[in-house]
VEXLO-850156 format. One line per 4 residues: their letters; for each residue x, y, z of C-alpha. Coordinates in Angstrom, 2 decimals. Layout:
BEGIN
a	X Y Z | ...
//
This chain:
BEGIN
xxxx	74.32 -20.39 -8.61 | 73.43 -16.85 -8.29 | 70.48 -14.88 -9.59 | 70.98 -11.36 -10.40
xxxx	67.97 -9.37 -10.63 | 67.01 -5.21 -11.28 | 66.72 -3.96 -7.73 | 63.54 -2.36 -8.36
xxxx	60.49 -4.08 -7.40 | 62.50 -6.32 -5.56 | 63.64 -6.95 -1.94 | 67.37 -7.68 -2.86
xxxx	70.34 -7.80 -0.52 | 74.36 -7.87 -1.49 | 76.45 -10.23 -0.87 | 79.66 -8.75 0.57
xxxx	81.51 -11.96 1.03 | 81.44 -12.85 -2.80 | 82.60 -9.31 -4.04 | 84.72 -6.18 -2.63
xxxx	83.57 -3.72 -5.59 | 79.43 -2.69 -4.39 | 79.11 -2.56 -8.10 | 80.55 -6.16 -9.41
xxxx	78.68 -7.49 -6.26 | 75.56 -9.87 -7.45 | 72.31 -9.69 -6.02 | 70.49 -12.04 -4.21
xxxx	67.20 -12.25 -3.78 | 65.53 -12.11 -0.32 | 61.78 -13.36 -0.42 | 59.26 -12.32 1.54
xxxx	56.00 -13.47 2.32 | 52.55 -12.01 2.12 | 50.53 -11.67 5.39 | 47.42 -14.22 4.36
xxxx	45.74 -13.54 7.43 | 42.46 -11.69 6.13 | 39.41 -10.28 8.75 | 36.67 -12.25 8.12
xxxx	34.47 -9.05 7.70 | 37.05 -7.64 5.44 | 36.66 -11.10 2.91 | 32.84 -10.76 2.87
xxxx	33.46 -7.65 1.27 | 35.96 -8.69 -1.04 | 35.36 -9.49 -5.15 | 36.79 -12.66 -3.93
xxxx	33.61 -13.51 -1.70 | 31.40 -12.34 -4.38 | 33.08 -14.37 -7.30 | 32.40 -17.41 -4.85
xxxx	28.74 -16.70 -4.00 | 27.76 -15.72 -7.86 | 29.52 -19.52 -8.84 | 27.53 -20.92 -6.21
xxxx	24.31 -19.20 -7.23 | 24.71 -20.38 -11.06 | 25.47 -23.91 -10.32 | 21.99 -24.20 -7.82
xxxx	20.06 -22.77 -10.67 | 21.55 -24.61 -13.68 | 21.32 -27.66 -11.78 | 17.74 -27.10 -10.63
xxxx	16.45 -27.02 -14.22 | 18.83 -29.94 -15.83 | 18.77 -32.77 -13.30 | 16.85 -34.89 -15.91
xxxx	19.35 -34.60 -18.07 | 21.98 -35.47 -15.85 | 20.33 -38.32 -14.31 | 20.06 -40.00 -18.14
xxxx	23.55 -39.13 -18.63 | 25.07 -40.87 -15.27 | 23.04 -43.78 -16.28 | 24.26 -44.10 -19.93
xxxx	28.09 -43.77 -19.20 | 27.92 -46.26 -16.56 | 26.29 -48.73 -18.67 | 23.14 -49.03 -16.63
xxxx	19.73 -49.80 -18.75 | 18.71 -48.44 -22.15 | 21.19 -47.53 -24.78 | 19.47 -44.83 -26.02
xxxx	18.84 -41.40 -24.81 | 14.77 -41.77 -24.73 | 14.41 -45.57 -23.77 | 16.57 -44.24 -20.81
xxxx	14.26 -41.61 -20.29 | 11.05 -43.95 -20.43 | 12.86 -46.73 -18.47 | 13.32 -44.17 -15.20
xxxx	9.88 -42.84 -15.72 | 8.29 -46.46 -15.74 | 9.85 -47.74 -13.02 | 10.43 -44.46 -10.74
xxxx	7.75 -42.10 -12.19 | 8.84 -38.67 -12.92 | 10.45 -38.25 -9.89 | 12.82 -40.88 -10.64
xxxx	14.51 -37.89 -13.40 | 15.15 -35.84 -10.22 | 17.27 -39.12 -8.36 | 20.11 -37.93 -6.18
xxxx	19.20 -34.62 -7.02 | 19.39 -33.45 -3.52 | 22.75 -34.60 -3.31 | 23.15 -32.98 -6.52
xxxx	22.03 -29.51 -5.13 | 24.43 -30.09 -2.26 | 26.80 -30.86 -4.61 | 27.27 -28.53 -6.97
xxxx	26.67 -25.17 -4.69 | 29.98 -25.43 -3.13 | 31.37 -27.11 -6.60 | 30.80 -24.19 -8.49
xxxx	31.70 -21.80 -5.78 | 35.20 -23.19 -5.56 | 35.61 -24.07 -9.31 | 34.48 -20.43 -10.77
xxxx	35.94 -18.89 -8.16 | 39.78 -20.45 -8.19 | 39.58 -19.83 -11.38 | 39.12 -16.34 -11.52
xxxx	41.28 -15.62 -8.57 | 43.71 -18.14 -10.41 | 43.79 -16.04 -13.44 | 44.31 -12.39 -11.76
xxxx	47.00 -13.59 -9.93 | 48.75 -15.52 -13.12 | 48.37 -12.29 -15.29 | 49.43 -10.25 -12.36
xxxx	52.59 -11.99 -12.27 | 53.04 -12.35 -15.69 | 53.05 -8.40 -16.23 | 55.84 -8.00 -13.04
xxxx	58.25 -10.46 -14.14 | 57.69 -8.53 -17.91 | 58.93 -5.32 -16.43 | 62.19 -7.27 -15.61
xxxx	63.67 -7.20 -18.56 | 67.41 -7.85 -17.07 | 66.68 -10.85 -14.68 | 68.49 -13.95 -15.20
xxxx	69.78 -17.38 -13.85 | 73.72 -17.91 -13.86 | 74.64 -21.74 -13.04 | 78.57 -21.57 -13.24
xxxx	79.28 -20.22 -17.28 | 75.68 -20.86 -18.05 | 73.40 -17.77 -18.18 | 69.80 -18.23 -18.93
xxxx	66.54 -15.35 -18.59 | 63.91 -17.74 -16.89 | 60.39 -16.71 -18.47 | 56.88 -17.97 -17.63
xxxx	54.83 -15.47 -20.45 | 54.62 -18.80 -22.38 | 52.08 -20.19 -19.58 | 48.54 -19.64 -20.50
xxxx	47.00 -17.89 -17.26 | 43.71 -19.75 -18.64 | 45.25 -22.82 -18.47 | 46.26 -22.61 -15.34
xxxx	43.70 -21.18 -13.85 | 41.39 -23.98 -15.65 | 43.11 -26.58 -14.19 | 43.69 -25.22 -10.73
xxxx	39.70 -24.65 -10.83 | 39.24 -28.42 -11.63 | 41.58 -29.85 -8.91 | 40.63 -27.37 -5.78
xxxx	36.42 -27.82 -6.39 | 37.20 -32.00 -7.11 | 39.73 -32.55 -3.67 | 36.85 -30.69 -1.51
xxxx	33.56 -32.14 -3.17 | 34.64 -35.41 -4.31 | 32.63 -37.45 -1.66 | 29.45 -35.50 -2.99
xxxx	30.19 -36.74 -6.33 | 30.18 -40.21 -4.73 | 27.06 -40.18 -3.19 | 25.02 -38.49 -5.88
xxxx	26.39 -41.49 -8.58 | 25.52 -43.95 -5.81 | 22.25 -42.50 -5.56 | 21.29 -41.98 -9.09
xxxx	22.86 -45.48 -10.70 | 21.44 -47.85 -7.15 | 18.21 -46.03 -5.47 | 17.07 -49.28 -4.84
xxxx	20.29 -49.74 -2.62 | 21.00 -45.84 -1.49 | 16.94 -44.76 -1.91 | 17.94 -41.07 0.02
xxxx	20.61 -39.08 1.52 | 19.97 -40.15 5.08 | 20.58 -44.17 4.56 | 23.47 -43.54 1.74
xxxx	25.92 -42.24 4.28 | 25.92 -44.43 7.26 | 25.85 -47.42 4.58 | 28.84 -46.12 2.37
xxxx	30.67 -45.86 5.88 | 30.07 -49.09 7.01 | 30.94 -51.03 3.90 | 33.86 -48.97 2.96
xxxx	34.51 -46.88 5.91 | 36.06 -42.94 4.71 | 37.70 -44.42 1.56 | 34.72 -45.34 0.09
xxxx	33.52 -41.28 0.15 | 36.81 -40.75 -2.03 | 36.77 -43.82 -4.10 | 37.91 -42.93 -7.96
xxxx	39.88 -39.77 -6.28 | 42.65 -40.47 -8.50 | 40.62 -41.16 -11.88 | 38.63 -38.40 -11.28
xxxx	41.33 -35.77 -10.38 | 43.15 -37.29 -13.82 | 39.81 -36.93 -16.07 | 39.17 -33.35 -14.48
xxxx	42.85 -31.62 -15.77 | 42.10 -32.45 -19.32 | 38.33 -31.23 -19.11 | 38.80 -28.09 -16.91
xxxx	41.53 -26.92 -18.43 | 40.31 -27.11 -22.32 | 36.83 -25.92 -21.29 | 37.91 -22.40 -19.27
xxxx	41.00 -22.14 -21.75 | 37.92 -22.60 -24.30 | 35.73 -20.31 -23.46 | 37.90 -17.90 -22.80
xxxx	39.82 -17.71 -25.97 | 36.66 -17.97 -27.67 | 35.38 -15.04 -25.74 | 38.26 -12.87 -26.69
xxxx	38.08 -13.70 -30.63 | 34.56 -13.29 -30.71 | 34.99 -9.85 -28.77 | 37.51 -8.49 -30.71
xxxx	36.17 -9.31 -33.72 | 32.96 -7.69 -33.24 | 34.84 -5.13 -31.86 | 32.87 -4.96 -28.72
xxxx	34.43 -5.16 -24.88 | 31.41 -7.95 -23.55 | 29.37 -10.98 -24.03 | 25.69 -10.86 -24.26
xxxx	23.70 -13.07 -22.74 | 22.90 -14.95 -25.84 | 26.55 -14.82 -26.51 | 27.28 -16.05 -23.39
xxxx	24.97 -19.12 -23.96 | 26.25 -20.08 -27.38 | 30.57 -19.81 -26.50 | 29.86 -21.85 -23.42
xxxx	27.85 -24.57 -24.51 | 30.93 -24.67 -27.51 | 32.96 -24.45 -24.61 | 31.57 -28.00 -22.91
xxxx	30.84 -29.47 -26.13 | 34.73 -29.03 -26.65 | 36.21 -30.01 -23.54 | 33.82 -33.11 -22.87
xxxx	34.69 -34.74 -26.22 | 38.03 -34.78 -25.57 | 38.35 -36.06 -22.22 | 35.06 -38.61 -22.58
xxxx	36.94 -41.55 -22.64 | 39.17 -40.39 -19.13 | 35.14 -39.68 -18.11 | 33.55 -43.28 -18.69
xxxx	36.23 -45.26 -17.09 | 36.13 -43.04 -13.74 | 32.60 -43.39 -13.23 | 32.84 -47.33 -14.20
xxxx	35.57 -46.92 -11.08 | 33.50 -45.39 -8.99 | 30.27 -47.36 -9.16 | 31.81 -50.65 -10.58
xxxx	32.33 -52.14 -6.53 | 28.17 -51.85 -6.62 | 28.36 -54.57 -9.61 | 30.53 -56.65 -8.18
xxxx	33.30 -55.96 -11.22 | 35.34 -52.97 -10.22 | 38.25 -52.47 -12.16 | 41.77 -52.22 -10.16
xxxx	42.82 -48.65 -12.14 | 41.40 -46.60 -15.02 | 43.74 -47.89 -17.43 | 42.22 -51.63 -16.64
xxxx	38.71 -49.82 -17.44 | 39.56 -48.46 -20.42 | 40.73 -51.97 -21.73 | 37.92 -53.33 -19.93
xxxx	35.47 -51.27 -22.05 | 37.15 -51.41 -25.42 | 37.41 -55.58 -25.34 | 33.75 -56.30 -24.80
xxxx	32.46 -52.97 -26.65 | 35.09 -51.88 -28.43 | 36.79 -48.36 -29.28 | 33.15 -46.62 -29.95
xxxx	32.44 -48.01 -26.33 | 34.50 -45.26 -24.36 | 32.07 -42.91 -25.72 | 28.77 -44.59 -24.50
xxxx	26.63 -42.06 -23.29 | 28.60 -39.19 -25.10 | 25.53 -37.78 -26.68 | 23.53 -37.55 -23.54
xxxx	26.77 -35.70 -21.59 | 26.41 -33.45 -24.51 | 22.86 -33.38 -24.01 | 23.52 -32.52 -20.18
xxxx	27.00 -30.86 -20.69 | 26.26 -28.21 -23.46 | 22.91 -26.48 -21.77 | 24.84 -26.91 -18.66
xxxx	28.31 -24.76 -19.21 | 26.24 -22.01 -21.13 | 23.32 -21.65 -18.56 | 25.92 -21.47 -15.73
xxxx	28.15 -18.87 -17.60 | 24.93 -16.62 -18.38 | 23.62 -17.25 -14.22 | 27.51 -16.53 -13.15
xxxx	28.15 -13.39 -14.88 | 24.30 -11.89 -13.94 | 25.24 -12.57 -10.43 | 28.83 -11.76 -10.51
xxxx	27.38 -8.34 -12.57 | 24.51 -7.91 -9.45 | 26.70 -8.40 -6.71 | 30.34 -6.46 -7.86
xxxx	27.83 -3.17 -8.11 | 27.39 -3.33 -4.45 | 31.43 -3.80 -3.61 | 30.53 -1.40 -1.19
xxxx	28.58 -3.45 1.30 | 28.80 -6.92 3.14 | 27.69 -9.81 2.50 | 26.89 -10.92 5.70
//
């Protein structure tokens, strides 16, 4: 096999062995890799850093204001208490008090700060580096592939940089925070079993020792692909139409609100289903009936509530969902707007 590339652009060497004639001699290509070692001082300045730290500033505000809502939710999809969006409100409030809306919120604060951070900020870095690439390979108009008499141009402009980027997002924040995600469902769906942060730990580790922090790792990295990718792909696209026809080069803040709550409503619809049977993995060992994979809790759902079961609880995620993805896009691009005007400075 040989692959014969345009030497510009390109660190290329000949091979003499294969060829006499320097100009019937193919190319081959000699890779080389980027020095990843970056000063620490020299990332704190970086749009990088800032990305990161504007992610993680939206996702501590959003959640601040709609922990009710996402305590209700968690409850709903798991199948704990009322059916209905207010009896589950009144049931928390009767037998927690008010407080009870806020339960496993301080895991939840915990959670989503470094969530967001690495979600928002994959993505964008995701997305530069996908469109980067895409415009290099462009300029190559000659490369291809020769596999004996078979000649072939290999292509990637077909790949949505989105896409990617969406789902690259969902996997890097869900391998790093998933234990967070544990403890806050344990919390919310059994405070009388996990009441705080401090007792939840220890006791998670000494039933289920380190698995139990990642338990549902596999549901949840399979329910995230379809939701992160569709929502960023989403918005995005969205964002672009909208832009272009208005004729105008940026969101406002309204706009912002309205194409990412669209956005959510979108991407949660579709993947609900994936959704319900991860969290009835993840909490189901607390009821004594976990299922053994998600496929058994999909069936498990649909034969003792049937199909309209895997989308118990749908309107409260909406509820939670839609405010959620278009407060955190209006907090992400303020503070990714604040903080890229002073590239010049540190921020530590």
């Amino acid at each position: 096999m040989a692959i014969v590339i345009p030497k510009d652009g390109f660190v290329v060497m000949q091979n003499d062995s294969v060829s006499s004639s320097p100009s019937d001699s193919p190319l081959r290509l000699q890779p080389q890799f980027p020095d990843l070692t970056i000063p620490v001082k020299d990332f704190f300045k970086s749009r990088e850093a800032r990305e990161f730290l504007s992610g993680a500033l939206a996702g501590a505000m959003t959640k601040a204001v709609l922990a009710p809502l996402e305590t209700i939710r968690t409850r709903m999809v798991v199948g704990v208490g009322s059916r209905s969006i207010p009896g589950s409100f009144l049931e928390v409030i009767n037998k927690q008090g008010w407080q009870g809306l806020w339960a496993g919120n301080e895991i939840n604060m915990i959670r989503i700060i470094p969530t967001q951070a690495i979600e928002l900020g994959t993505f964008e870095w995701v997305k530069r580096a996908m469109t980067s690439l895409q415009k290099k390979l462009k300029k190559i108009e000659d490369a291809k592939v020769e596999i004996g008499d078979l000649s072939f141009s290999p292509s990637i402009s077909w790949i949505s940089p989105v896409a990617v980027a969406g789902a690259s997002a969902g996997i890097a924040s869900t391998l790093v925070c998933h234990p967070l995600e544990v403890l806050k469902d344990r919390l919310t769906v059994s405070p009388e079993i996990y009441p705080n942060l401090s007792l939840a730990i220890p006791r998670i580790f000494r039933d289920d020792g380190i698995r139990g922090f990642y338990a549902g790792l596999g549901p949840t990295l399979i329910g995230m692909l379809p939701y992160s990718t569709c929502y960023y792909f989403m918005y995005d696209k969205m964002k672009t139409s909208y832009c272009k026809s208005k004729n105008k080069k940026a969101l406002s803040r309204p706009e912002m609100l309205v194409l990412g709550a669209l956005a959510g409503l979108t991407a949660s619809t579709i993947s609900f289903p994936l959704e319900v049977a991860r969290k009835r993995l993840m909490v189901g060992s607390l009821k004594g009936e976990c299922p053994p994979n998600m496929a058994a809790a999909i069936a498990e759902v649909v034969k003792k509530e049937g199909v309209m079961g895997l989308y118990r609880g749908w309107g409260a995620s909406c509820l939670k969902v839609m405010p959620s993805s278009g407060i955190t896009w209006v907090f992400y691009e303020a503070w990714k707007d604040i903080l890229l005007a002073a590239n010049t400075k540190s921020l530590l």
